[in-house]
C-alpha positions as CSV (number, residue, x, y, z in Angstrom):
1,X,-11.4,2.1,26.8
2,X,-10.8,2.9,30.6
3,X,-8.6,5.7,31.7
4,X,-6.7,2.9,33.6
5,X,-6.9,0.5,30.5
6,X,-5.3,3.4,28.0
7,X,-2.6,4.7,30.4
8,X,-1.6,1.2,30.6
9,X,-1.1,0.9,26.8
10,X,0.6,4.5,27.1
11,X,3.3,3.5,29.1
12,X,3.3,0.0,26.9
13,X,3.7,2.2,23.6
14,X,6.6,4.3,25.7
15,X,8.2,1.2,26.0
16,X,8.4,0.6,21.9
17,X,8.9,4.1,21.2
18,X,12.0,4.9,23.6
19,X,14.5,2.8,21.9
20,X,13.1,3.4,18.0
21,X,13.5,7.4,19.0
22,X,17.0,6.8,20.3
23,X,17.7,5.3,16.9
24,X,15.9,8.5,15.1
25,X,17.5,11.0,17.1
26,X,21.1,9.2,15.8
27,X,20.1,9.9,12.5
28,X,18.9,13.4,12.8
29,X,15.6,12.0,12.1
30,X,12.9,14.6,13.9
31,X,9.8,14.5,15.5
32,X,7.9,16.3,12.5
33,X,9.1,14.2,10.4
34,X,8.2,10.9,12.6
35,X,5.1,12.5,12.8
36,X,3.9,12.7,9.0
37,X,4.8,9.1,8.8
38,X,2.9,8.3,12.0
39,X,0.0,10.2,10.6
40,X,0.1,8.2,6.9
41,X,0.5,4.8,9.0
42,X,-3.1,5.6,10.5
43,X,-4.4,6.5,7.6
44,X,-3.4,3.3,5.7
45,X,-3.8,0.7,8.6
46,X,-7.6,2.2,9.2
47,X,-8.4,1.7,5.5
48,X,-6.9,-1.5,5.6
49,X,-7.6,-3.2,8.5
50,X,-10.8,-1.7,9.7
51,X,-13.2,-1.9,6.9
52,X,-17.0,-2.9,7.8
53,X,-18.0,-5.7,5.2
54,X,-20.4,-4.2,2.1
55,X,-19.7,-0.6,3.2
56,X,-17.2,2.2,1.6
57,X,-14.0,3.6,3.8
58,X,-15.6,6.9,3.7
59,X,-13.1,9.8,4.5
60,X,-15.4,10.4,7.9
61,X,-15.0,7.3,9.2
62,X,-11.2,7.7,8.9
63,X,-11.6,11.2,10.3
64,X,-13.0,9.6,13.2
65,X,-11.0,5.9,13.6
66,X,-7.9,8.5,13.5
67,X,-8.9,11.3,15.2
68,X,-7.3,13.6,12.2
69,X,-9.5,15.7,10.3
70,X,-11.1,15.0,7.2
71,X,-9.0,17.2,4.8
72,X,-6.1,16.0,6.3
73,X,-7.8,12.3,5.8
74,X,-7.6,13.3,1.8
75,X,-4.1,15.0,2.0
76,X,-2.7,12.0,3.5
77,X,-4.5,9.0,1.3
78,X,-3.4,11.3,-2.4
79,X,0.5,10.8,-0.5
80,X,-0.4,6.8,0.0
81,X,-1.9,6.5,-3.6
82,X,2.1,7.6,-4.7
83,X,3.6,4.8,-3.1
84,X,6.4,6.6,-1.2
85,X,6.5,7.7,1.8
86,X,6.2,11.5,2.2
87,X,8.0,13.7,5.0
88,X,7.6,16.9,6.3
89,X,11.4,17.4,6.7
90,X,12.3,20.3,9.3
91,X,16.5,20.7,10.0
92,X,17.0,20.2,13.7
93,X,18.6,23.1,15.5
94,X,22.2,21.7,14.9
95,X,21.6,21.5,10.9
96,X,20.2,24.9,10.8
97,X,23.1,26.5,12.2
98,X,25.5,24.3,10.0
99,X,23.1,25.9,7.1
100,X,23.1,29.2,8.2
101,X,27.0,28.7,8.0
102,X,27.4,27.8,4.6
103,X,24.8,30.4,3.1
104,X,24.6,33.3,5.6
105,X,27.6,36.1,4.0
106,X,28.5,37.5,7.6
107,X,29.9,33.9,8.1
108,X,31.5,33.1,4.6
109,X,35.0,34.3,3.4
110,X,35.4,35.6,-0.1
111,X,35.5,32.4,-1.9
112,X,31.9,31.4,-0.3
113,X,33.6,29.2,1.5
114,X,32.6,28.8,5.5
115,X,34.8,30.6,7.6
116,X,36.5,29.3,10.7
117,X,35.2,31.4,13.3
118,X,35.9,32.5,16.5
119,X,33.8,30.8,19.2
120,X,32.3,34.5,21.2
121,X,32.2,37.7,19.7
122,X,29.5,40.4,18.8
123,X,29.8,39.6,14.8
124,X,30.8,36.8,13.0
125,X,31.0,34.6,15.6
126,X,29.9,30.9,16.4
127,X,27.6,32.4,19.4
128,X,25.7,34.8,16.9
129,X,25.4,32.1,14.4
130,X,23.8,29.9,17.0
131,X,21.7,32.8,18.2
132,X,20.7,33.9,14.4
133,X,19.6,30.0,13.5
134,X,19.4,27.8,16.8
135,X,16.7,29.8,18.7
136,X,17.0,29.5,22.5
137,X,19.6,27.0,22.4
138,X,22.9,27.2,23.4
139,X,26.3,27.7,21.5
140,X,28.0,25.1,23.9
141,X,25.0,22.5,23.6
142,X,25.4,22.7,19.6
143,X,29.1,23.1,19.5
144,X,29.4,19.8,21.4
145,X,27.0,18.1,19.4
146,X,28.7,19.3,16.2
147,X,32.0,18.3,17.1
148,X,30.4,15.1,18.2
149,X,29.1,14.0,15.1
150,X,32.2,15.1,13.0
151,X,30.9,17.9,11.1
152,X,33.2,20.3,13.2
153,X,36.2,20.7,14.9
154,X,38.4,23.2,17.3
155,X,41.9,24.2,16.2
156,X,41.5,25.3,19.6
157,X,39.3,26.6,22.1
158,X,38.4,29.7,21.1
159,X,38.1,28.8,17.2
160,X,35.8,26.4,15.6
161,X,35.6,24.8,12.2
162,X,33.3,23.6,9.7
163,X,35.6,20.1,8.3
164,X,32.3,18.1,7.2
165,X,28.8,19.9,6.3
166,X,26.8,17.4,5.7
167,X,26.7,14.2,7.9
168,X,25.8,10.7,6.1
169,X,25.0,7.6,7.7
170,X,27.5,4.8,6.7
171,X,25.5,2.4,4.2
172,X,26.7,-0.4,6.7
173,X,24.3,1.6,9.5
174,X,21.2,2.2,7.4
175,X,21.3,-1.7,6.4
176,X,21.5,-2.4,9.9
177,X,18.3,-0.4,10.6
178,X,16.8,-2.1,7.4
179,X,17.3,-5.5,9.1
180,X,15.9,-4.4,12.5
181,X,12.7,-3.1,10.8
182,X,11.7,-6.4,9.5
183,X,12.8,-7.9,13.0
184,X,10.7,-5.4,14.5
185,X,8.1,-5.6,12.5
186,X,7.4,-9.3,12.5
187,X,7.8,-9.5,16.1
188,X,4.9,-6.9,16.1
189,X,2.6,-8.8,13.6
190,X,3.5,-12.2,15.5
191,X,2.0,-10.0,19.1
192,X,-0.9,-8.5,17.7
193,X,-2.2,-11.2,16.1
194,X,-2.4,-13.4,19.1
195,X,-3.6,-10.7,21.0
196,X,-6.5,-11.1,18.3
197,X,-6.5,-14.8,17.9
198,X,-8.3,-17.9,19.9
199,X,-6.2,-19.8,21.6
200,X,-5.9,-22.4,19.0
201,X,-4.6,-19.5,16.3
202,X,-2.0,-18.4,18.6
203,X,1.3,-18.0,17.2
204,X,4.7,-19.4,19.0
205,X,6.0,-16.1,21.2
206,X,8.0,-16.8,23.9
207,X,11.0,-14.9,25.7
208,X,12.7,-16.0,28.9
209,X,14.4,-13.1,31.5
210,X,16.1,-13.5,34.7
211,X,16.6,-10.3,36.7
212,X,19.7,-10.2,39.6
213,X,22.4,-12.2,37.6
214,X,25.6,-11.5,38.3
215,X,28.3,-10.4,35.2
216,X,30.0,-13.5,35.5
217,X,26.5,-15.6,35.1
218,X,25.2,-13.0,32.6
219,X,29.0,-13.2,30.2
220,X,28.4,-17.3,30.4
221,X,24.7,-16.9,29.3
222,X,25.2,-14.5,26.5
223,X,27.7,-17.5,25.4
224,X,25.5,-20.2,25.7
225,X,22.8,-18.5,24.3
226,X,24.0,-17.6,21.1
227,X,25.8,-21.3,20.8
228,X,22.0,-22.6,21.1
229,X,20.2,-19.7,19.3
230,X,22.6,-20.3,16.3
231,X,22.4,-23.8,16.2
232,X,18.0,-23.6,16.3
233,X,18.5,-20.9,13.3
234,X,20.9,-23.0,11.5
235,X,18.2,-26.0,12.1
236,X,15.5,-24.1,10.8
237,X,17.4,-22.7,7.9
238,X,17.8,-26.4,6.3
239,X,14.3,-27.5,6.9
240,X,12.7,-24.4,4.9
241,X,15.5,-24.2,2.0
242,X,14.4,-27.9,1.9
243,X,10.4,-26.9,1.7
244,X,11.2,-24.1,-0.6
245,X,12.9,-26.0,-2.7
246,X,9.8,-28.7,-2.7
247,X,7.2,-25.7,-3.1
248,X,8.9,-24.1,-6.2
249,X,7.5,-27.1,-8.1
250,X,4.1,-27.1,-6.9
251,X,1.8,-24.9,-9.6
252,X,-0.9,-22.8,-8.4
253,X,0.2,-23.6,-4.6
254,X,-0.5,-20.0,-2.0
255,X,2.6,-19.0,-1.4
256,X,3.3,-17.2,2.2
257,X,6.4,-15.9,4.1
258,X,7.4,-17.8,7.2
259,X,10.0,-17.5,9.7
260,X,11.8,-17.4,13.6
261,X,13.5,-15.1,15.1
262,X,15.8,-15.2,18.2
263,X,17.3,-12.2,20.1
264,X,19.8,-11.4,23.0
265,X,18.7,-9.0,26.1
266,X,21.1,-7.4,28.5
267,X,20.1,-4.4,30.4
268,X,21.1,-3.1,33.9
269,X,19.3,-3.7,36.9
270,X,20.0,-0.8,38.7
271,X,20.9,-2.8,42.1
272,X,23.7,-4.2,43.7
273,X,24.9,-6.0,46.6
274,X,27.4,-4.9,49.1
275,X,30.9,-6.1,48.9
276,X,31.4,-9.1,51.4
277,X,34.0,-7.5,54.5
């Protein structure tokens, strides 16, 4: 591949990867422990999908399909043969200061309990926490982001307390996510196999975006939209409960998953025209 061709594909991955890392960063998920699963996906997916016929998915050929070394080629397939996905968790700088609060003594009263500190000061303070557990960042970045998510809160401005040490995603979020993962993930197979495919393999992949609508025009098409989407989705819903319904009785029949999605896009344009005076 071309230095042209691959930063073309670079700035086509940035596009998947910016909103999929928004939805990480929401979930204190970081980037070490992104990067484990990045690094099992390559190792499954090139001893999967890139096999040469009457040869053996030797741990070199990984190695070099990847570009990870081979011991970490062996490290990574023992985690795949356990079936669960393995993560090397590291606390962001916000949850390391939120642990250093509830096990450090300095900054726990007599019952163990987390104190409510005083926001600057030499000792005891939120400031030296942050310093102690935080590294370079600073007290007002990680206060705000604390008091953001819930897990503090200022009786006033120059105390701050620890109400909720442990944030957890409502289930209602994670099943969300669940959801937009198999979205996701079928649009992705549905692209990269016709990107594989002759033209007579293709799969149906279609979007349609018009750029310099007005609000007014863009409110009336989100409407209309979703009054047609639904109504396709509903179509399609009768016609395979009717097939499955047919294919249950058929013995020894392959059996596949099948489906259509439909989305709605809005994003800003970053343009607009001058009021008429």
């Amino acid at each position: 591949m071309s230095d042209t061709q691959k930063l073309t594909l670079a700035k086509s991955v940035l596009g998947i990867l910016r909103p999929m890392i928004r939805l990480l960063i929401r979930f204190e998920f970081t980037h070490l422990e992104l990067s484990e699963l990045v690094r099992q996906t390559y190792v499954e997916v090139a001893d999967s999908d890139f096999t040469i016929k009457g040869q053996e998915m030797t741990v070199s050929r990984v190695a070099v399909l990847t570009g990870l070394s081979r011991k970490e080629v062996v490290r990574l397939r023992q985690v795949l043969e356990e079936g669960l996905p393995s993560m090397k968790q590291a606390p962001n700088r916000a949850q390391r200061v939120v642990q250093g609060w509830l096990t450090d003594k300095e900054f726990l009263g007599k019952n163990k309990k987390p104190k409510i500190l005083s926001v600057k000061g030499d000792k005891g303070s939120f400031v030296t926490l942050v310093k102690r557990y935080s590294g370079d960042i600073t007290f007002g970045a990680i206060l705000e982001e604390l008091n953001r998510i819930g897990i503090t809160s200022q009786p006033d401005t120059h105390t701050v307390e620890l109400i909720n040490p442990a944030y957890i995603p409502h289930e209602s979020d994670l099943e969300q996510v669940r959801i937009l993962s198999i979205c996701v993930s079928d649009l992705f197979k549905t692209a990269v196999h016709n990107v594989d495919s002759e033209k007579e393999d293709k799969r149906f992949q279609r979007q349609v975006t018009y750029s310099e609508l007005d609000r007014t025009s863009v409110d009336e098409f989100r409407v209309y939209s979703t009054e047609k989407a639904v109504e396709l989705i509903n179509d399609l819903n009768k016609f395979l409960a009717k097939k499955r319904r047919k294919s249950s009785k058929k013995e020894h029949a392959e059996l596949l998953r099948v489906g259509m999605g439909a989305y709605y896009h809005e994003e800003g344009h970053g343009k607009s025209k001058p009021d008429d005076k």
